[in-house]
NULO-318917 format. One record per residue (C-alpha): residue number from 1; x, y, z. Coordinates in steps of 0.001 Angstrom, whole numbers, padded with zeros to 6 digits, always signed. Example, Ala and Ser with C-alpha at 12.3 -4.5 7.8 and 13.67 -1.06 7.14 Angstrom:
2
{1; {+012300; -004500; +007800}},
{2; {+013670; -001060; +007140}},
END
This chain:
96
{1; {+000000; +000000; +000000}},
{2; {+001467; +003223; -001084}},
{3; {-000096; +006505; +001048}},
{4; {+000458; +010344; +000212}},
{5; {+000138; +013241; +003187}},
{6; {+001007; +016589; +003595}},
{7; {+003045; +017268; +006611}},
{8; {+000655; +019457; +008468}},
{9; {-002329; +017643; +007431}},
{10; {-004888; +017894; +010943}},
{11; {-006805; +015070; +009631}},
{12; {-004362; +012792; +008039}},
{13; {-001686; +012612; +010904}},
{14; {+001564; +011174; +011485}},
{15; {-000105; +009095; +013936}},
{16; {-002165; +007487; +011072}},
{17; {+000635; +006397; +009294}},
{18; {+002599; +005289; +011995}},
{19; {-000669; +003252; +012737}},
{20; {-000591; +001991; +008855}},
{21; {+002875; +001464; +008973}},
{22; {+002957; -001000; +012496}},
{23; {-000593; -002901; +011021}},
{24; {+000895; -003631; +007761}},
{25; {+004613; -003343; +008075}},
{26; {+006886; -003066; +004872}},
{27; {+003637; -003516; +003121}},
{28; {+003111; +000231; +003620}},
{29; {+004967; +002924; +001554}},
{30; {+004142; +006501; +003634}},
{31; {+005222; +009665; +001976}},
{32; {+004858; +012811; +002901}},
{33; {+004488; +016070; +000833}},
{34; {+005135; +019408; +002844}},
{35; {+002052; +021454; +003149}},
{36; {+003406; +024225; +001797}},
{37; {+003625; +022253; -001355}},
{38; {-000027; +021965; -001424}},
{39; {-002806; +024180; -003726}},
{40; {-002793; +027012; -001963}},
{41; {-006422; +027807; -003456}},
{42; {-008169; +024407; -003121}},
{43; {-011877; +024113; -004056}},
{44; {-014206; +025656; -001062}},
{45; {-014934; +022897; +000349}},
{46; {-011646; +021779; +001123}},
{47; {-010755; +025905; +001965}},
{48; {-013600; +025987; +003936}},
{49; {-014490; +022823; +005493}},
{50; {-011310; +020476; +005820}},
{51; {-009043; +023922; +006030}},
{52; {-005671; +021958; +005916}},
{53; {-003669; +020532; +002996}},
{54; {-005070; +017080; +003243}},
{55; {-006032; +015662; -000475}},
{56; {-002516; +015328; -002370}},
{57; {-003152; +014309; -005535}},
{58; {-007031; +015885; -006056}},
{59; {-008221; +019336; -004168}},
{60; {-004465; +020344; -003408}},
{61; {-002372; +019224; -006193}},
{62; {-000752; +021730; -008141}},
{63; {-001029; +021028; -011912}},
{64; {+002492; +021902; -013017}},
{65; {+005440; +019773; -014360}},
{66; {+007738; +018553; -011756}},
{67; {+005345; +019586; -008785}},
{68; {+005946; +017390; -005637}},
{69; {+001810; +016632; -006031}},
{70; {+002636; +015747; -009990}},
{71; {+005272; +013752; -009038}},
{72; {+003076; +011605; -006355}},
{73; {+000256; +011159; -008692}},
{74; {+002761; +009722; -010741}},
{75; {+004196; +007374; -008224}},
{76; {+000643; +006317; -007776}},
{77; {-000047; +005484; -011406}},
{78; {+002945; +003553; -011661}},
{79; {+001967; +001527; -008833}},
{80; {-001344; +001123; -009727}},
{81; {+000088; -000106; -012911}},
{82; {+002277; -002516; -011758}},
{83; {+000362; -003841; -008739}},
{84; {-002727; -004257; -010909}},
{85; {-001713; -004902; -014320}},
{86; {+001996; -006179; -014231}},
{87; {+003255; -003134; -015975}},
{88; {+006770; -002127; -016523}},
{89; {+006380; +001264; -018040}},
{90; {+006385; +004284; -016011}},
{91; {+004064; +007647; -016593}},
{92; {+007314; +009279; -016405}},
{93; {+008605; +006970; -019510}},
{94; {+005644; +007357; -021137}},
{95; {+005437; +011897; -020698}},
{96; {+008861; +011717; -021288}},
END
């Protein structure tokens, strides 16, 4: 299992993953983004309601070319790929 958080997420917590990380063991692949590498003008509900970086790769990724949030969406594709497909190629490879 592969698992994105921003570093200041109030909802997402270290404690979370270090709960992840102790159920499933090596299993469990936890990253974490800093928050100041999140959208800094999410969607309302997520500036209103959540008000912390909390979804990586959806309300607070940034849609540019080398972002820290492009690059985990990518990791997570790739994964996805291989885990569920057997794929080799990367999104990377493949975007050159």
């Amino acid at each position: 299992m592969i698992g994105y958080r921003f570093d200041t997420d109030r909802w997402c917590t270290a404690a979370r993953f270090a709960a992840y990380a102790e159920l499933l063991g090596d299993r469990f692949d936890g990253r974490v983004l800093p928050g100041s590498s999140a959208n800094p003008s999410p969607p309302p509900f997520f500036a209103d309601v959540v008000g912390t970086p909390h979804s990586v790769v959806t309300a607070h990724l940034v849609d540019e070319a080398g972002h820290p949030t492009i690059r985990a969406r990518d990791e997570i594709v790739d994964y996805l790929t291989v885990a569920l497909l057997g794929g080799s190629e990367t999104v990377a490879e493949e975007h050159g």
